[in-house]
VOFI-18434 format. One record per residue: y, z, x of N, C-alpha, C in turn; residue in one letter; residue number from 1. Coordinates in steps of 0.05 Angstrom, whole numbers, padded with zeros to 5 digits, always signed. Example, Ala and Ser with C-alpha at 12.3 -4.5 7.8 and 13.67 -1.06 7.14 Angstrom:
2
+--------+--------+--------+--------+--------+--------+--------+--------+--------+----+-----+
|    npy |    npz |    npx |   capy |   capz |   capx |    cpy |    cpz |    cpx | aa |   i |
+--------+--------+--------+--------+--------+--------+--------+--------+--------+----+-----+
| -00114 | +00156 | +00264 | -00090 | +00156 | +00246 | -00066 | +00156 | +00264 |  a |   1 |
| -00045 | +00142 | +00257 | -00021 | +00143 | +00273 | +00001 | +00157 | +00258 |  s |   2 |
+--------+--------+--------+--------+--------+--------+--------+--------+--------+----+-----+
***
This chain:
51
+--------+--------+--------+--------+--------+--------+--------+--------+--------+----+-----+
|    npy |    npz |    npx |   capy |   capz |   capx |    cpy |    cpz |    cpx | aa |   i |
+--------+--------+--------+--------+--------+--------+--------+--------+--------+----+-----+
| +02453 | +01983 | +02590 | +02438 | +02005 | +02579 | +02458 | +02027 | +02571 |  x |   1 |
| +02457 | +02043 | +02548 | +02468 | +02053 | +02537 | +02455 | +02086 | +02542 |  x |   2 |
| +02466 | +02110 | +02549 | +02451 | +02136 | +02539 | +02467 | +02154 | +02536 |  x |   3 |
| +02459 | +02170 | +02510 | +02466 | +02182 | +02505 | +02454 | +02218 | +02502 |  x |   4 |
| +02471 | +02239 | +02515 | +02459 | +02256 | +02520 | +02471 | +02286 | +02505 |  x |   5 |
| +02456 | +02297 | +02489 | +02483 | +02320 | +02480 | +02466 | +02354 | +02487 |  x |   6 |
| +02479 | +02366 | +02498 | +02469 | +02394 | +02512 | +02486 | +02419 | +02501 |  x |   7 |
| +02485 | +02443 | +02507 | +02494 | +02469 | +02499 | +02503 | +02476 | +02525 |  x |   8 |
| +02536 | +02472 | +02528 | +02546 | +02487 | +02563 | +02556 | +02516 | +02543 |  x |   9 |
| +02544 | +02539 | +02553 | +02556 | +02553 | +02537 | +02590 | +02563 | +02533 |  x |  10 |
| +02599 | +02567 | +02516 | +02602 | +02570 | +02481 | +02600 | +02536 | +02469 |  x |  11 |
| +02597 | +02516 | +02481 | +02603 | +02491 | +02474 | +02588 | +02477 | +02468 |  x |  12 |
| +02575 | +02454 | +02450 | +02565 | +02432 | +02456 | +02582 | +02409 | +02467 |  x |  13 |
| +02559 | +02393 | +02474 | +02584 | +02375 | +02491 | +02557 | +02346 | +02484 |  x |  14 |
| +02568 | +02323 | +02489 | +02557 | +02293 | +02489 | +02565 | +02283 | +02511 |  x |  15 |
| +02547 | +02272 | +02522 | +02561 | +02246 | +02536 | +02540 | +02222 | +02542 |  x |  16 |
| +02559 | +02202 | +02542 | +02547 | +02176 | +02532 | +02560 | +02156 | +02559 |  x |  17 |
| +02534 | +02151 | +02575 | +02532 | +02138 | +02590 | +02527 | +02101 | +02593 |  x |  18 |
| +02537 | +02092 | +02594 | +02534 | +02055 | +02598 | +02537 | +02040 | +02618 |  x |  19 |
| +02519 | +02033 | +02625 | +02523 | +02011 | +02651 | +02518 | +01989 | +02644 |  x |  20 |
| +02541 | +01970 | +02649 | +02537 | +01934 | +02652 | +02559 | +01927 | +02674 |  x |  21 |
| +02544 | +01906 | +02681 | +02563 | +01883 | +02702 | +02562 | +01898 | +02732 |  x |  22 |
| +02543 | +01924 | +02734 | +02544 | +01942 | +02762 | +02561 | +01963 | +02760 |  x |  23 |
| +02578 | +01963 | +02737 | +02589 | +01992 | +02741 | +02580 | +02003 | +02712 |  x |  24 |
| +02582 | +02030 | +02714 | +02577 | +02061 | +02700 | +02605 | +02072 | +02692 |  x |  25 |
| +02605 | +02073 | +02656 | +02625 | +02087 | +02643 | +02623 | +02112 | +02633 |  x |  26 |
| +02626 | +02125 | +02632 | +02617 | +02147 | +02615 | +02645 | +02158 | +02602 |  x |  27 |
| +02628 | +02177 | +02575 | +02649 | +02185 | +02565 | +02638 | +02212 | +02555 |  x |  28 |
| +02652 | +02230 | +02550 | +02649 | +02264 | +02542 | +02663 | +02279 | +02521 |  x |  29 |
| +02652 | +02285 | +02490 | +02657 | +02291 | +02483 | +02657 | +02321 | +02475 |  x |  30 |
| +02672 | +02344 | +02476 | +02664 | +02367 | +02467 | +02661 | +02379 | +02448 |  x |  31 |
| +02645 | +02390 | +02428 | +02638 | +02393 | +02405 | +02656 | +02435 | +02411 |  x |  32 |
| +02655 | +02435 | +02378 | +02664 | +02464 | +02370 | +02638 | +02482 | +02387 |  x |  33 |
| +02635 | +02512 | +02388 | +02622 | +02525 | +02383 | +02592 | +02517 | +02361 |  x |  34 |
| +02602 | +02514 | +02342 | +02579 | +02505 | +02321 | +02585 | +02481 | +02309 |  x |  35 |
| +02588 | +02460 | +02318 | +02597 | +02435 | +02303 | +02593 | +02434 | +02265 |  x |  36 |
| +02606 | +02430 | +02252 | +02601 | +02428 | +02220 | +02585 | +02399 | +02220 |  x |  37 |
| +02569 | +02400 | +02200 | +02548 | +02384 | +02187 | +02573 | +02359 | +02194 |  x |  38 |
| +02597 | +02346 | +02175 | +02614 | +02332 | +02180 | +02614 | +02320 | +02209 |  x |  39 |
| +02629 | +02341 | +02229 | +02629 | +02331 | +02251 | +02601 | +02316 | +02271 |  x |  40 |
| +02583 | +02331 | +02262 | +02557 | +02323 | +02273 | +02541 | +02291 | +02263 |  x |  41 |
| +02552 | +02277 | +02238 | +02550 | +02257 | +02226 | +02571 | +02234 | +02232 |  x |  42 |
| +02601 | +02255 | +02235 | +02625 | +02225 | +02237 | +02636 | +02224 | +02271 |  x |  43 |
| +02627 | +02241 | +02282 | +02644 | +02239 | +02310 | +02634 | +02215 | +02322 |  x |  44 |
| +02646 | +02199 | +02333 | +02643 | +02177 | +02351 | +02653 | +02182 | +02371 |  x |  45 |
| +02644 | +02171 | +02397 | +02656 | +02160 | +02423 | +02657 | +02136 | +02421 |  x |  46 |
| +02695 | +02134 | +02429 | +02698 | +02103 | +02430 | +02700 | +02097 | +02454 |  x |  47 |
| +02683 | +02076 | +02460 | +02676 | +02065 | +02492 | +02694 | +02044 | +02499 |  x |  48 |
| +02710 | +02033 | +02486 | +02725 | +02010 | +02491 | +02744 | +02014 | +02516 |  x |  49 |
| +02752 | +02046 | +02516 | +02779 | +02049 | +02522 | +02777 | +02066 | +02558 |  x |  50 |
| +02743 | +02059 | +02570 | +02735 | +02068 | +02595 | +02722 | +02045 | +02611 |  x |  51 |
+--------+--------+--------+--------+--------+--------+--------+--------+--------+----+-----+
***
C-alpha cells in the first residue's frame, strides 16, 4: 500500500509518501518552497527506489 500525504508545516509544504510491502515501511519526505510554482506542483516526484 502506497500513501501519500502533503500538509502546510509552517512556512513550508512538505509530502510524504508512505509504502509498506514485505513487513517493512519506507517513507520518503519531500519539502516544497513556501508557495510551490504551478511547475513544481505537476513535475516533482519522489523516487522510492532509493529507501
Amino acid at each position: 500500500m502506497v500513501t501519500l500525504t502533503v500538509y502546510f508545516e509552517d512556512p513550508w509544504w512538505v509530502a510524504v509518501v508512505e509504502m509498506e510491502a514485505d513487513g517493512e515501511l519506507r517513507v520518503a519526505r519531500q519539502v516544497f518552497g513556501s508557495e510551490p510554482s504551478n511547475s513544481e506542483k505537476v513535475t516533482k516526484r519522489v523516487d522510492l527506489t532509493g529507501i
